[in-house]
C-alpha positions in Angstrom: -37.4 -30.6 31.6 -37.5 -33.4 29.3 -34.8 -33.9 26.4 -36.1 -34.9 23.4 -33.1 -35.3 21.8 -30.2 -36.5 23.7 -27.7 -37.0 20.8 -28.4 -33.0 19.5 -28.1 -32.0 23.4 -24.6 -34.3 23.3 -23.3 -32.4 20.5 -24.6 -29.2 21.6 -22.2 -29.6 24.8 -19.3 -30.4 22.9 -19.7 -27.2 20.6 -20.1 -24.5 23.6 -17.2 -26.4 25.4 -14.9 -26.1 22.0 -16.4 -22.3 22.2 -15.6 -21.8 25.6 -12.5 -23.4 25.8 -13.0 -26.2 27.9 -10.6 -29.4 28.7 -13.6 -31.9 29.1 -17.9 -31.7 28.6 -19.8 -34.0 31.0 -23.1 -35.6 29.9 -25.4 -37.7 30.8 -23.9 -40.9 30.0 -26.2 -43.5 27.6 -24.6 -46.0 25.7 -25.5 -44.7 21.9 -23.4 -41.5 23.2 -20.7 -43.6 24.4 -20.3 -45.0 20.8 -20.4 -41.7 19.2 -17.4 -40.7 21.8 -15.6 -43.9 20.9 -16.3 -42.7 16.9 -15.3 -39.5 17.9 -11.8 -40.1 19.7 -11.0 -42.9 16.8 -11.0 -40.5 14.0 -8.8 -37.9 16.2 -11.6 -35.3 17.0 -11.5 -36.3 21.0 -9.0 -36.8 23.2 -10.7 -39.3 25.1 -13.4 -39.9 27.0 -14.9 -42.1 29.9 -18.1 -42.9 31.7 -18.1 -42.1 35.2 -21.2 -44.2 37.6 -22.8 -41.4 39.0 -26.5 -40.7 39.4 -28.9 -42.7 37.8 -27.4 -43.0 34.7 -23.2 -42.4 35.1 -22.0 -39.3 33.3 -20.1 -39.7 30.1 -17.0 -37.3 30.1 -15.5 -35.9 27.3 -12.3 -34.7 26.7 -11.8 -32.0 24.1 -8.8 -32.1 21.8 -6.7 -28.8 20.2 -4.1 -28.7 17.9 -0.7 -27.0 19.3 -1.4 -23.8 18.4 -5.0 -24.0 20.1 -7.0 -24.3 16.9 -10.6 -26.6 17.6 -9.9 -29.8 16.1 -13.9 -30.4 15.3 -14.6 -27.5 13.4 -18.0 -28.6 12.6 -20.6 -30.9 14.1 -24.1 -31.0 13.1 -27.2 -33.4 14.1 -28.6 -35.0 10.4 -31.5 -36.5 11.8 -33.8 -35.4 14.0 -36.4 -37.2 16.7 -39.0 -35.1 13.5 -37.4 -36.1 11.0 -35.2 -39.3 10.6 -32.7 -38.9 8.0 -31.9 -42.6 6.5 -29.3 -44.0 3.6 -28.6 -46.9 1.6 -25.4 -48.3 1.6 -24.7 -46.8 -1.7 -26.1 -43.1 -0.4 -24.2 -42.5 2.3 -23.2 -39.1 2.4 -19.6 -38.0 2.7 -18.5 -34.9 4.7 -16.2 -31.7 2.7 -15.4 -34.4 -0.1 -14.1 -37.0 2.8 -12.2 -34.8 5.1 -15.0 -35.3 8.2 -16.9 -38.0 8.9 -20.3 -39.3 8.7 -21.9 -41.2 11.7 -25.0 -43.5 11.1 -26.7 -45.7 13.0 -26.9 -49.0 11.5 -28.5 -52.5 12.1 -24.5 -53.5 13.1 -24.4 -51.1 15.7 -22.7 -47.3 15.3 -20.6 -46.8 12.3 -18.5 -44.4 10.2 -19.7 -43.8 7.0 -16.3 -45.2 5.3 -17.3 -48.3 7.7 -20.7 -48.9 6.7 -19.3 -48.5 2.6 -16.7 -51.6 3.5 -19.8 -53.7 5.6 -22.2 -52.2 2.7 -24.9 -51.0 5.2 -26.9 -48.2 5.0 -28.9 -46.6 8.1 -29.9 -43.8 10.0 -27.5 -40.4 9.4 -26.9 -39.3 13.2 -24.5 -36.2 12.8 -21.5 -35.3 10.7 -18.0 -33.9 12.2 -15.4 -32.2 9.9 
């Protein structure tokens, strides 16, 4: 089976491991996921994560976070665009997430940002997924 979208599949894992209650989500590891996890575990929705060398391509391990009383922290996390349909901004356009309380993730020309990140470097780019 092939994957046509790796970041939706990445996503996808962390959401049924939140669901299912799991301490960490392997996937296969690739570096745009690897900046998504670092995204992920700066803004607090992550404990950590790591890439293991295994296989052909290593396996990128997640480690989900909770709050004391066992609440998700990620309540939400959506893929914008699509391998169908690419979702881009300006710098001026970039979308924020329940009035600034999640977080936008684009894909930009100076690498993987935050949307607040991309407003202070004023780039725009490709909308990857948003996490609230």
């Amino acid at each position: 089976m092939t994957m046509t979208d790796p970041i939706a599949d990445m996503l996808t894992r962390i959401r049924n491991g939140l669901r299912a209650r799991r301490d960490a989500v392997d996937i296969p590891a690739a570096t745009i996921k690897t900046e998504i996890a670092r995204i992920l575990k700066e803004e607090g929705y992550i404990e950590d994560f790591k890439v293991r060398r295994e296989g052909p391509q290593g396996v990128l391990q997640v480690q989900l976070k909770y709050t004391s009383s066992g609440e998700n922290v990620i309540s939400g996390i959506q893929r914008v665009s699509s391998p169908g349909r690419r979702v881009y901004c300006k710098k001026d356009e970039i979308p924020k997430v329940l009035g600034g309380m999640g977080v936008t993730i684009l894909s930009t020309p100076k690498g993987i940002h935050t949307g607040a990140s991309c407003r202070k470097l004023r780039v725009g780019g490709e909308v990857l997924c948003s996490v609230w």
